[in-house]
TIZA-76660 format. One record per residue (C-alpha): residue in one letter; x, z, y. Coordinates in Angstrom, 1 decimal, always signed. Layout:
 aa     px     pz     py
  A      X      Z      Y
...
// end
This chain:
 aa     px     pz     py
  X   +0.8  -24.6  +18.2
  X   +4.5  -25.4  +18.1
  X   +5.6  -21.6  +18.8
  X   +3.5  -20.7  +16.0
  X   +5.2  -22.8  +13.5
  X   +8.6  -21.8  +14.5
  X   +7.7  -18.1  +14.5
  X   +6.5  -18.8  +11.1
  X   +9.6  -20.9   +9.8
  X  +11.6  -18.0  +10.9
  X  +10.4  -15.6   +9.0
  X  +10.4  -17.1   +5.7
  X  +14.5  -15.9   +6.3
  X  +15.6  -12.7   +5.3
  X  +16.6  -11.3   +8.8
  X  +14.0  -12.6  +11.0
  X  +14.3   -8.9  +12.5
  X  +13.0   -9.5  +16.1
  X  +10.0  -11.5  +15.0
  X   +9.3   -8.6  +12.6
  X   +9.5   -6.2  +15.3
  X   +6.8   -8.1  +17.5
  X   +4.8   -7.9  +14.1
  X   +5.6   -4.0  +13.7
  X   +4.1   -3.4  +17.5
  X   +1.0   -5.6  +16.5
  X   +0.1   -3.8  +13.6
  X   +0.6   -0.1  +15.1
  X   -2.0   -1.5  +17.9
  X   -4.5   -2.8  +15.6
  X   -4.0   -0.2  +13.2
  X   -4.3   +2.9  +16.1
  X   -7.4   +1.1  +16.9
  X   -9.4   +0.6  +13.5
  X   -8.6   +4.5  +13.1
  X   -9.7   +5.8  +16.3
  X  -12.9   +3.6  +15.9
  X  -13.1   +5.0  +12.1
  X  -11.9   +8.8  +13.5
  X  -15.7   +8.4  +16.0
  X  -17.6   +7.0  +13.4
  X  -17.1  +10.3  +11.2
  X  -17.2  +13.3  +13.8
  X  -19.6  +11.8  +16.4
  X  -22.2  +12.4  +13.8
  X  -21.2  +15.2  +12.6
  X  -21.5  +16.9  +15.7
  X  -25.0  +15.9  +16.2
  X  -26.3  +16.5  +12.7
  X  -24.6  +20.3  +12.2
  X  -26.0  +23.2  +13.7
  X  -22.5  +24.2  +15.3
  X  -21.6  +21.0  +16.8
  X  -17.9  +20.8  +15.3
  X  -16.8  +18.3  +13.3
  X  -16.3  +19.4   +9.6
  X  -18.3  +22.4  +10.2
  X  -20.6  +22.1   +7.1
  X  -20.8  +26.0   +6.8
  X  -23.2  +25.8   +9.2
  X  -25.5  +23.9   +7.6
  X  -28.7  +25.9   +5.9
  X  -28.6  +26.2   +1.9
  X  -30.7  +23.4   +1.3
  X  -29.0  +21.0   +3.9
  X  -25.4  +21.8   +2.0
  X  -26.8  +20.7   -1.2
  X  -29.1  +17.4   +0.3
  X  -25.9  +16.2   +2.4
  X  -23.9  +14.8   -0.7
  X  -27.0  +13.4   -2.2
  X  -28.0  +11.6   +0.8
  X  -24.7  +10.5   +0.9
  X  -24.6   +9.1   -2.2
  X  -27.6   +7.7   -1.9
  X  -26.8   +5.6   +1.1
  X  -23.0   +4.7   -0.5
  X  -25.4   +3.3   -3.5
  X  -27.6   +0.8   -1.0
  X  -24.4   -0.2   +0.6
  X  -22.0   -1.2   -2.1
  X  -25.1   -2.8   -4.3
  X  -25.9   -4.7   -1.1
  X  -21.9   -6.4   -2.1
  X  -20.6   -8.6   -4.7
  X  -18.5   -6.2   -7.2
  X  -14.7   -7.8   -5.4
  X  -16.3   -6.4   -2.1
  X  -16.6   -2.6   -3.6
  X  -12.7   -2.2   -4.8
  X  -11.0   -0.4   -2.1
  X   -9.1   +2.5   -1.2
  X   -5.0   +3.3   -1.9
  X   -4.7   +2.2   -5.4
  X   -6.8   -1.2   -4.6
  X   -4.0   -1.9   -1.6
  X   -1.4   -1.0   -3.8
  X   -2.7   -3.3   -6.7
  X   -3.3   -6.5   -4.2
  X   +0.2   -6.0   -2.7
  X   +1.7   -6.0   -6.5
  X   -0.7   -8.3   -7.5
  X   -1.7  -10.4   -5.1
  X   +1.2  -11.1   -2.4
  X   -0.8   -8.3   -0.4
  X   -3.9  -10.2   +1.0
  X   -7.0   -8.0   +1.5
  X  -10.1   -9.0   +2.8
  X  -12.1   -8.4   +5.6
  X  -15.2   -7.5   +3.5
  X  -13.4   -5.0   +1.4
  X  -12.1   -3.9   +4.9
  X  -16.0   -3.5   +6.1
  X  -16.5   -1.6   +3.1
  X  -14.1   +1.3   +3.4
  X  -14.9   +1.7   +6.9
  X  -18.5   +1.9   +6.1
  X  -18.1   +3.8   +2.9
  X  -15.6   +6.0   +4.1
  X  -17.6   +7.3   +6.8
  X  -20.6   +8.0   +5.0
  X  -18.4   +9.9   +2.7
  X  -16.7  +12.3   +5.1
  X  -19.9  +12.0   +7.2
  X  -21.6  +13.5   +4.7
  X  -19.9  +16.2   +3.3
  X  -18.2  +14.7   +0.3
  X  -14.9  +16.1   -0.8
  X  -12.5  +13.6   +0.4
  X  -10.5  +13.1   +2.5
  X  -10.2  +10.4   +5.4
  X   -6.0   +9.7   +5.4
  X   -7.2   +7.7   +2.0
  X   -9.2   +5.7   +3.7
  X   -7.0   +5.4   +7.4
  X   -3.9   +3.8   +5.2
  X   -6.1   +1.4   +3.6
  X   -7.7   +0.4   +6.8
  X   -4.4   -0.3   +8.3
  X   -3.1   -1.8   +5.8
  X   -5.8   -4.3   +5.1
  X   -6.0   -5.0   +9.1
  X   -2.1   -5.8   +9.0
  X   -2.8   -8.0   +6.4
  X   -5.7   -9.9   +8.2
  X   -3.2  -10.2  +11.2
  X   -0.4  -12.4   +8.9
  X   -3.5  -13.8   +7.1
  X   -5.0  -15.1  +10.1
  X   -1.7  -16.3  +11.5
  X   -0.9  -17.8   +8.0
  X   +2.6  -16.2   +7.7
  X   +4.6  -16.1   +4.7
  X   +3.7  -13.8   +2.0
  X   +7.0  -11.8   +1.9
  X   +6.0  -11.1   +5.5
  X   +2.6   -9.7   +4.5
  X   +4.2   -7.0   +2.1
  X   +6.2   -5.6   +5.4
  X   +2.8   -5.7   +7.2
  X   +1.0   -3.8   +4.7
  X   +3.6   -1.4   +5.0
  X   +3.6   -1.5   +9.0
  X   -0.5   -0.9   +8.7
  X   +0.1   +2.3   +6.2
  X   +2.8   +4.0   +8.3
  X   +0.6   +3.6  +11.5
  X   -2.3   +5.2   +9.9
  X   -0.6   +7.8   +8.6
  X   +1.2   +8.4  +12.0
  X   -2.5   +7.8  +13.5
  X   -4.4  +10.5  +11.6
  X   -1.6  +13.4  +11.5
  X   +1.2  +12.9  +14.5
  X   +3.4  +12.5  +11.9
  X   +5.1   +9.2  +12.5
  X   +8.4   +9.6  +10.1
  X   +6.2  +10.7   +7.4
  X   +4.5   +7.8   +7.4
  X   +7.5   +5.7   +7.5
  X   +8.7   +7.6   +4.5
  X   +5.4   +7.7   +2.8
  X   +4.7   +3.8   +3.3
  X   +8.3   +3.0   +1.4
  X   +7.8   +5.6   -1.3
  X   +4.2   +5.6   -2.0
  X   +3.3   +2.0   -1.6
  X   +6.2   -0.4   -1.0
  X   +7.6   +1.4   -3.7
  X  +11.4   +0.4   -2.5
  X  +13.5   +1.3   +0.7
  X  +14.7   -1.7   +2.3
  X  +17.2   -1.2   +5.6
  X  +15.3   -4.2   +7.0
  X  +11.8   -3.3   +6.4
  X  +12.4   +0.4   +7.8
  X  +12.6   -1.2  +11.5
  X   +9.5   -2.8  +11.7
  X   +7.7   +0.2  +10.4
  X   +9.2   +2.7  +12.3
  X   +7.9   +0.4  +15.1
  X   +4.1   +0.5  +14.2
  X   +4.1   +4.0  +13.3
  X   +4.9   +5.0  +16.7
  X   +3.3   +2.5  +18.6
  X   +0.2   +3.8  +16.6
  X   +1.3   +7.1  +17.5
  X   +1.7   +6.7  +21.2
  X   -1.7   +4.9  +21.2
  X   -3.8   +7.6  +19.6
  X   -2.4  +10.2  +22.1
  X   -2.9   +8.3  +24.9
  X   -6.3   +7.3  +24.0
  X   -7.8  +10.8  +22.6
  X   -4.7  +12.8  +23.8
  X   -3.5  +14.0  +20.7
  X   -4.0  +12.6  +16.9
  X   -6.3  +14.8  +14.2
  X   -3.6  +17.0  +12.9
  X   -3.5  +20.7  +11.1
  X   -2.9  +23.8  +13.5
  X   +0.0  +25.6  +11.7
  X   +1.2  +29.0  +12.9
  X   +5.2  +29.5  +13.6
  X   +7.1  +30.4  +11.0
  X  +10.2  +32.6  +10.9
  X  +13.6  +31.4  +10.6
  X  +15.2  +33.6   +8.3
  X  +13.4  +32.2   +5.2
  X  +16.3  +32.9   +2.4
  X  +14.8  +36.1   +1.3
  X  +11.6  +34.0   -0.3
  X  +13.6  +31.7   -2.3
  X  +13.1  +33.6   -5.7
  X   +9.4  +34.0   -5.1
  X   +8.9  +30.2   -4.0
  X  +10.3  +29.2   -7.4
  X   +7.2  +30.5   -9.0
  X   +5.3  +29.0   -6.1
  X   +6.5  +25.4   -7.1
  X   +5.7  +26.2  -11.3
  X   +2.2  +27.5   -9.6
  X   +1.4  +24.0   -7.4
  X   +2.2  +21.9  -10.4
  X   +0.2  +23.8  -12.4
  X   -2.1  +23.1  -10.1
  X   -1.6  +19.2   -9.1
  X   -1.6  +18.5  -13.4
  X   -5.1  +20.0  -13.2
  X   -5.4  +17.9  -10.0
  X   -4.5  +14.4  -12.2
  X   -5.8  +15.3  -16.1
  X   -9.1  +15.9  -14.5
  X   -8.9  +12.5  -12.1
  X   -8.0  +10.9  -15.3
  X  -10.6  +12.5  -17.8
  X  -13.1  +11.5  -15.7
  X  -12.1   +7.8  -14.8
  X  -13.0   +7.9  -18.3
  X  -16.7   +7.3  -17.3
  X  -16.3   +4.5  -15.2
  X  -17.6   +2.4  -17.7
  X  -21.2   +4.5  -16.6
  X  -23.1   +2.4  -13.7
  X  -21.7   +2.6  -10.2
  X  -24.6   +3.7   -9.1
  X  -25.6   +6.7  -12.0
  X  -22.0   +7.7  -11.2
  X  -22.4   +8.3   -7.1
  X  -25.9   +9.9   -7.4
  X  -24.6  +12.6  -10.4
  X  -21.3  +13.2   -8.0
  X  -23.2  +14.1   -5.3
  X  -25.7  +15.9   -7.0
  X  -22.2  +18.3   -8.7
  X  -20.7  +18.3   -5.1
  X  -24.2  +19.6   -3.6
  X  -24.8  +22.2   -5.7
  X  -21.4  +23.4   -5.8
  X  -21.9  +23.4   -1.8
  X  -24.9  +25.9   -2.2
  X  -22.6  +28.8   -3.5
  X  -19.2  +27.5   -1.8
  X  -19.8  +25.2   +1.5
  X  -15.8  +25.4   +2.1
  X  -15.2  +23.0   -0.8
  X  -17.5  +20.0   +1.8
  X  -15.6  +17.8   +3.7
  X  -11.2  +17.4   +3.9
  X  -11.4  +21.1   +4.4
  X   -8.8  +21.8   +7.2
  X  -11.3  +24.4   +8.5
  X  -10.3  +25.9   +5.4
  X   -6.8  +25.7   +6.1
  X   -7.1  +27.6   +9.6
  X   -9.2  +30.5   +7.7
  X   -6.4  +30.9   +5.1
  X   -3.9  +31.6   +8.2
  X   -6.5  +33.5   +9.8
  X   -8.1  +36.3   +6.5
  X   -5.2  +36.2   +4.0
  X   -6.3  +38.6   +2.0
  X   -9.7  +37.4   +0.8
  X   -8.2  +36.7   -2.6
  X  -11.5  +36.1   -4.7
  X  -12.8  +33.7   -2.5
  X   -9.1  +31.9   -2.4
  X   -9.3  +32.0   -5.5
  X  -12.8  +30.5   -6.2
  X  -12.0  +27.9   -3.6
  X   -8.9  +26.6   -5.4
  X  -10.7  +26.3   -8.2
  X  -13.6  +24.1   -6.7
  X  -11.4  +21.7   -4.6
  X   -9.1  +21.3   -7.4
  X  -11.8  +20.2   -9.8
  X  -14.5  +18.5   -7.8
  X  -12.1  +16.4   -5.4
  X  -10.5  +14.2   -8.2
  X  -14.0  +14.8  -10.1
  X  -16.1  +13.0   -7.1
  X  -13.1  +10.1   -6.4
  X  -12.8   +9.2  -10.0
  X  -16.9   +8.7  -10.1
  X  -16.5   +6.2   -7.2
  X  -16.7   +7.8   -4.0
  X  -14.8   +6.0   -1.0
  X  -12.7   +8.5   +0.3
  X   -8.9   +9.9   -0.2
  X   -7.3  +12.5   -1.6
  X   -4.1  +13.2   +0.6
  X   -6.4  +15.7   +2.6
  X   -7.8  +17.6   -0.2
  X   -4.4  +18.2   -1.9
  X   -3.1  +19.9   +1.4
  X   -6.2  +22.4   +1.4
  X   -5.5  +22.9   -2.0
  X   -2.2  +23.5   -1.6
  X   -2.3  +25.8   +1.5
  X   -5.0  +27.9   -0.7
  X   -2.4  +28.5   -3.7
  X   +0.1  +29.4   -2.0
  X   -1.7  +31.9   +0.1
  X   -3.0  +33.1   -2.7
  X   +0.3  +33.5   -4.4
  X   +1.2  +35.5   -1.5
  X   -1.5  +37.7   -0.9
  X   -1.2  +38.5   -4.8
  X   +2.4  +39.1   -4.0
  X   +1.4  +41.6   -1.2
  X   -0.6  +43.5   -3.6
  X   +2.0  +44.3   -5.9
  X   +3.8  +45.5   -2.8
  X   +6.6  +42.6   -1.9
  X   +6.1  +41.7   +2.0
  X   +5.3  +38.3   +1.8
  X   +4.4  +35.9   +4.6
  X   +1.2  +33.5   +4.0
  X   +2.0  +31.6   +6.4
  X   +5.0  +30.7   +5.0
  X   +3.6  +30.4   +1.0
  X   +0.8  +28.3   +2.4
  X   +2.5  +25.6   +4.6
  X   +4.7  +25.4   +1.5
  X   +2.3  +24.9   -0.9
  X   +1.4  +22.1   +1.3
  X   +3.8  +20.1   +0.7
  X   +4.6  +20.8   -2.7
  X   +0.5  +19.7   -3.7
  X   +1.1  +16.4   -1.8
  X   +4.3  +15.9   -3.2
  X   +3.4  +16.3   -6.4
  X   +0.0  +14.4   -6.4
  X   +1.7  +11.5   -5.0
  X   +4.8  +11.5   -6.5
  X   +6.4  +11.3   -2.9
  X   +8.6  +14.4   -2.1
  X  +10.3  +13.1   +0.3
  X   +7.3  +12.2   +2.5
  X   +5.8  +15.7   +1.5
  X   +9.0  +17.1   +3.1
  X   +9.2  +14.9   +6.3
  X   +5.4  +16.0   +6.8
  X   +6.4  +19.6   +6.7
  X   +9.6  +19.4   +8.9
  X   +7.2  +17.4  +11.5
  X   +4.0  +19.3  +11.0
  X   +5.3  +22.6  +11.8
  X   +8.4  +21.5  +14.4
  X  +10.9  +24.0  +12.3
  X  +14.0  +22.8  +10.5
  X  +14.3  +26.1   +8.7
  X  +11.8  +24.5   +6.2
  X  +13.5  +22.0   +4.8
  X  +15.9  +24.2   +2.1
  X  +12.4  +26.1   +1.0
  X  +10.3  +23.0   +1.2
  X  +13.0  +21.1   -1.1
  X  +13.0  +23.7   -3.6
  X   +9.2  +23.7   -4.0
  X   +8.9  +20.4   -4.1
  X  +11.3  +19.6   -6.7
  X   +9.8  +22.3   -9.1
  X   +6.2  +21.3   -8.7
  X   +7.6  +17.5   -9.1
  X   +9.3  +18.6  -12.4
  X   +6.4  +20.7  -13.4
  X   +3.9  +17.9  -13.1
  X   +5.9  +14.9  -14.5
  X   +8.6  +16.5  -16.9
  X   +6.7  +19.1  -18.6
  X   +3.0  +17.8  -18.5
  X   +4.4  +14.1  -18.5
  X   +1.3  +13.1  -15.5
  X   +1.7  +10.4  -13.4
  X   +0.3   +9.9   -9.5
  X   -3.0  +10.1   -8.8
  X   -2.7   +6.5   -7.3
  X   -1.2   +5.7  -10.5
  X   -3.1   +7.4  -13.1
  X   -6.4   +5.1  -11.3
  X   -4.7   +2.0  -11.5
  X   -3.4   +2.9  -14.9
  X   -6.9   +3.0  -15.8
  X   -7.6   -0.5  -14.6
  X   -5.2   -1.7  -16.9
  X   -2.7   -2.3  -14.1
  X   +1.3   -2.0  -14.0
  X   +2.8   -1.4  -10.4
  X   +6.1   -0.6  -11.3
  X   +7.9   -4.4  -10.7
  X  +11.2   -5.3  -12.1
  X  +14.3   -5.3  -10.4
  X  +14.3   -9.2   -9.9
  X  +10.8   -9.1   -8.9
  X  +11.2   -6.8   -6.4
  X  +14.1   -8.7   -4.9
  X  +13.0  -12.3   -4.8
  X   +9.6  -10.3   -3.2
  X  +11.8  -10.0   +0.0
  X  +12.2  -13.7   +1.1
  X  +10.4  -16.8   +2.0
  X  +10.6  -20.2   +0.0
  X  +11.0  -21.5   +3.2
  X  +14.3  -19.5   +4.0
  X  +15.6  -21.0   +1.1
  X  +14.4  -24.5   +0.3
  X  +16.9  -27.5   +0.1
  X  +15.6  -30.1   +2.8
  X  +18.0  -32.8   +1.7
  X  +15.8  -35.1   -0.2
  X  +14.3  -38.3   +0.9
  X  +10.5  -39.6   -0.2
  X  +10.5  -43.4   -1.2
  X   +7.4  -45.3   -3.1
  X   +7.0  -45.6   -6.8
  X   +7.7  -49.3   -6.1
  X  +10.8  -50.1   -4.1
  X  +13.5  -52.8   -3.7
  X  +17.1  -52.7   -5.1
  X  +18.0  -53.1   -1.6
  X  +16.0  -50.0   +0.1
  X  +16.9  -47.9   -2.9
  X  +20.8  -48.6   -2.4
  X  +20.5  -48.2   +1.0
  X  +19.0  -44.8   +0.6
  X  +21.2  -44.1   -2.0
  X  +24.4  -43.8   +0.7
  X  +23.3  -41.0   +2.1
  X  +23.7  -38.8   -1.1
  X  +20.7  -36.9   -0.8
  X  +20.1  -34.1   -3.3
  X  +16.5  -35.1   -4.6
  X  +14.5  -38.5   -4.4
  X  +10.9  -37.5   -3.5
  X   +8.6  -40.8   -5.7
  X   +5.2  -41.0   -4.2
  X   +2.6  -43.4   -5.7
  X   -0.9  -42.9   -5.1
  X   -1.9  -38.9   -5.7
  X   +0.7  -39.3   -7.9
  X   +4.5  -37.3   -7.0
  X   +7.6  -36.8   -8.9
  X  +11.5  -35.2   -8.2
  X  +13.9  -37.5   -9.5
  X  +17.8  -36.6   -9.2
  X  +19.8  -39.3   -7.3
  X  +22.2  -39.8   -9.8
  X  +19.7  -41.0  -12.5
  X  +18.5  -43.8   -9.8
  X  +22.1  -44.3   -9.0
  X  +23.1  -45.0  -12.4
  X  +19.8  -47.6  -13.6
  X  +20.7  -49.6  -10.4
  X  +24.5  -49.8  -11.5
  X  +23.7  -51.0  -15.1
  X  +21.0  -53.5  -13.7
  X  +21.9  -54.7  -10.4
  X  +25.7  -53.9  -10.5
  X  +28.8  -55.7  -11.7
  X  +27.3  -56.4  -14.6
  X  +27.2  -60.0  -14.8
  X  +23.6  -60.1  -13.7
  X  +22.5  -63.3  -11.7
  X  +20.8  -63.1   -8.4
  X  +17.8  -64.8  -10.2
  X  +17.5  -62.0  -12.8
  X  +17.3  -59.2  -10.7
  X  +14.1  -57.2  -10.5
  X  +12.2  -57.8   -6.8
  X  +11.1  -54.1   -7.1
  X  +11.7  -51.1   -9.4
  X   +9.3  -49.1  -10.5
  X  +10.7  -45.6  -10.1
  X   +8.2  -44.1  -12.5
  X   +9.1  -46.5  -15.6
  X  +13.0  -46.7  -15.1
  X  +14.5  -44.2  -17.8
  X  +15.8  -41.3  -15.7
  X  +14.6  -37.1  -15.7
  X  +11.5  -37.0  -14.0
  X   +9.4  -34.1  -13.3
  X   +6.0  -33.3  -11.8
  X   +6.7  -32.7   -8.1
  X   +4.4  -29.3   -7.9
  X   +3.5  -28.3   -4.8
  X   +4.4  -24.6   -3.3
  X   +3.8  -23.2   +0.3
  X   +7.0  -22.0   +2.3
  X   +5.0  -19.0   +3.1
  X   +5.3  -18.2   -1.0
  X   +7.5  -15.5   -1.9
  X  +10.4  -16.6   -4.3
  X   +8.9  -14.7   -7.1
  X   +5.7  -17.1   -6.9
  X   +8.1  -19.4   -7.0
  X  +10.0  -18.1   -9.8
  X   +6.6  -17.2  -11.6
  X   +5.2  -20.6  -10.9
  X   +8.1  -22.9  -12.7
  X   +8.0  -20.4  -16.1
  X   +4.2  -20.8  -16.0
  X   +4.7  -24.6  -15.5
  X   +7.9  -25.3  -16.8
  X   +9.8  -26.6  -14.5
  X  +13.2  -26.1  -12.9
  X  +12.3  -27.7   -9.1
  X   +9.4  -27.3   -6.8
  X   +8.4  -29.5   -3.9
  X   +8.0  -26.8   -0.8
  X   +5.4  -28.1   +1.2
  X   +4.0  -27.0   +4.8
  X   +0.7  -26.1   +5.1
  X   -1.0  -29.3   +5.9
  X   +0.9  -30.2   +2.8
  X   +3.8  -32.1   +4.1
  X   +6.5  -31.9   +2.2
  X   +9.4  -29.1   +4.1
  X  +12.0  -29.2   +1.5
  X  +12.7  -28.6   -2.7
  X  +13.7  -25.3   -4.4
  X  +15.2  -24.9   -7.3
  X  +15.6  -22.5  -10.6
  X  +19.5  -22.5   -9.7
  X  +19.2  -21.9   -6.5
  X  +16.7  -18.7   -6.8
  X  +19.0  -17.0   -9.1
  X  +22.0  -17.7   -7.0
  X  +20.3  -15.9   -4.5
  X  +19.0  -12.7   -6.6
  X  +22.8  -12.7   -7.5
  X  +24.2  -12.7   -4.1
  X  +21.8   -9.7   -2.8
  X  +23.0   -7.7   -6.1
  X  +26.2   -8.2   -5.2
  X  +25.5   -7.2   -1.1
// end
């Protein structure tokens, strides 16, 4: 289809702004539909199989059903992800941020399959996850699909990805500038002005399509909070210290027990859910996201034990039952956990006579947890400003969130959790400056197309008369057999041999062979337009070459790029 092509070869360039708009609506569509689908295949169930009929209600559920639900679960995650070839059973945030580093950010539609499958049985069953995890991979591996299916250039695909992650983020909590920020500072890992528009686009379209489909998206019921919030300033310093506390027990326990991946996949699932079950016996609170949990904190402040054994619990089995291998996420979990230190910093507080609002510690802690976790305080922040509709947050919010942040990574030296996991794969996400740049644009926004393509064997004749136009590179094809040749080497042989040189008409060559003629030849290796220029970049070190032949994707040759002209360009956007 000709319109395809073109809408294709415009967005190999760097401001192909409109086309990425049309892309941004088509991923918050596609995206607000995988999670509404993903959203019913988790709480229809769960309202038929507990007691109370409520989604996320596990406390209803008799002793021994708390502790079989995990197992079961388990169980079932086993048959499904042996039932796959080991590629198939990678999947969650860290595996999307790994294929987008990695991989120019193509995902699969069987890993897709998988999450939605795996995720679902997780939640469904009680497992200590939680599903925004799962949501952003889902949208980000459908965005992906979408430029994969339409074959569009890879630097294209990294903006999708990051299209599908705000959207489900916007999706699952209503939140549709957190998800914006979260998608540039958790997984793009860079703020680009140009990639913001396209984003902002799907994360509301996903937005708008969740409410008007289910009339509101699955957010957390917070109470009001005053406006006058100066007075807790002192008291939320300690609160920060607290949550980082927290979220490095959060990450050293994620990380000692990704230790044990090296145990089989499936010995791993059964003994999680066997340690989630029987932790659900004594404490059913700790099953499922835990946003139930959240409203009870607002609701009985002052049951401090039981805060405090539930902090424990969801801060120790949540990174405990993801690091064994279960499918779910952890964004969830670390707001429970969160909400639950901070009320319980507050109810201590109250004890010891100061008058302290919960509500206010706990929405907080929120924020700080996540922001911490993730290593994204900014996102934590937008989350809290939109979650509770109150601007007054933002000067308390900051503060806790910088502490925690400096708690966790300055004086315990952690990393994310999506970064201690890929750590432990042996993976690096955090790109060079150069790669991050030539990321951004097409081959095809910056190939040369002045070259011409000729035989190996030509005439003196044709090759002068091709000569005239002063092309930039002479294209030799002969058999499978291709090669860049400058002009001016060609040029010169035919001056030497066929010029003014006192050569008779009866000793000039009837054809030159373009491959024998002494001149600087190189392989003419083959690259798509859709490649970013840091394939490109990567491709001529691995190969050793200064020039690629750009080629469309029925292989016709589009056009040549060069080692000159990639670092012109990385030069001219450093200098922008």
């Amino acid at each position: 289809m000709p319109w395809l092509e073109r809408f294709r070869q415009r967005l190999t360039h760097f401001d192909a702004l409109p086309q990425l708009v049309v892309l941004g609506v088509l991923s918050g569509l596609s995206t607000g539909l995988v999670i509404l689908l993903f959203r019913l295949a988790i709480e229809l169930p769960q309202q038929w199989l507990l007691p109370a009929g409520i989604s996320e209600h596990f406390e209803s559920l008799p002793l021994w059903q708390r502790f079989a639900f995990p197992i079961i679960g388990s169980l079932l995650l086993v048959g499904l992800l042996y039932a796959l070839p080991a590629a198939s059973r990678s999947v969650g945030i860290p595996h999307l941020i790994a294929r987008l580093n990695y991989h120019q950010g193509k995902l699969s539609l069987t890993n897709l399959i998988t999450q939605f499958i795996g995720g679902a049985i997780a939640l469904g069953s009680g497992h200590s996850v939680g599903r925004e995890g799962p949501a952003v991979y889902l949208g980000g591996s459908c965005s992906s699909l979408i430029g994969q299916w339409m074959k569009l250039p890879n630097n294209t695909l990294r903006i999708l990805i990051g299209c599908g992650t705000a959207a489900a983020i916007s999706a699952v909590f209503n939140t549709p500038l957190a998800g914006v920020i979260f998608a540039m500072e958790v997984v793009l890992l860079e703020y680009s002005i140009l990639g913001f528009i396209p984003i902002i686009v799907a994360a509301v379209v996903a937005d708008v399509f969740m409410q008007i489909t289910l009339g509101h998206a699955e957010g957390l019921s917070l109470p009001i909070l005053p406006l006058d919030m100066l007075h807790d300033l002192p008291l939320l310093l300690i609160l920060g210290l607290g949550i980082g506390l927290l979220a490095a027990a959060f990450i050293g326990t994620l990380q000692q027990t990704l230790r044990l991946r090296r145990v089989p996949l499936a010995v791993r699932l059964l003994f999680a859910g066997f340690i989630a079950g029987a932790i659900s016996m004594a404490l059913p609170e700790v099953m499922g996201t835990g946003y139930d949990s959240i409203e009870g904190v607002f609701e009985n402040p002052d049951h401090l034990e039981f805060l405090l054994l539930l902090l424990i619990c969801k801060t120790l089995l949540t990174p405990f039952v993801i690091a064994m291998g279960i499918p779910g996420g952890l964004i969830g979990p670390s707001l429970v956990i969160g909400a639950v230190g901070g009320a319980l910093l507050a109810g201590t507080a109250r004890h010891l006579g100061l008058d302290i609002s919960t509500d206010l510690f706990a929405i907080i802690g929120m924020g700080s947890m996540m922001g911490a976790v993730l290593n994204a305080p900014l996102a934590a922040l937008i989350a809290l400003l939109e979650l509770t509709d109150n601007s007054a947050i933002i000067l308390p919010g900051m503060l806790a969130i910088v502490i925690s942040n400096l708690t966790l990574r300055s004086l315990f030296k952690r990393p994310s959790a999506f970064q201690a996991i890929l750590q432990a794969q042996g993976l690096d996400i955090n790109q060079a400056p150069v790669a991050q740049a030539l990321s951004r644009a097409a081959v095809g926004s910056l190939m040369d197309r002045d070259f011409i393509s000729t035989p190996g064997q030509s005439t003196p004749e044709l090759l002068s008369r091709l000569l005239q136009s002063s092309p930039r590179w002479i294209l030799v094809e002969r058999q499978n057999e291709r090669a860049l040749m400058p002009p001016g080497d060609i040029r010169s042989w035919l001056e030497n041999h066929i010029g003014d040189k006192g050569v008779g008409e009866k000793d000039k060559p009837a054809t030159v062979d373009l491959m024998q003629i002494p001149a600087t030849r190189q392989d003419a290796i083959n690259i798509y337009s859709r490649s970013t220029l840091h394939e490109a970049w990567e491709l001529m070190s691995a190969k050793g070459v200064s020039a690629l032949l750009v080629v469309s994707n029925q292989d016709k040759p589009l056009g040549v790029i060069s080692h000159r002209q990639i670092e012109e360009f990385y030069h001219h956007r450093q200098a922008l």
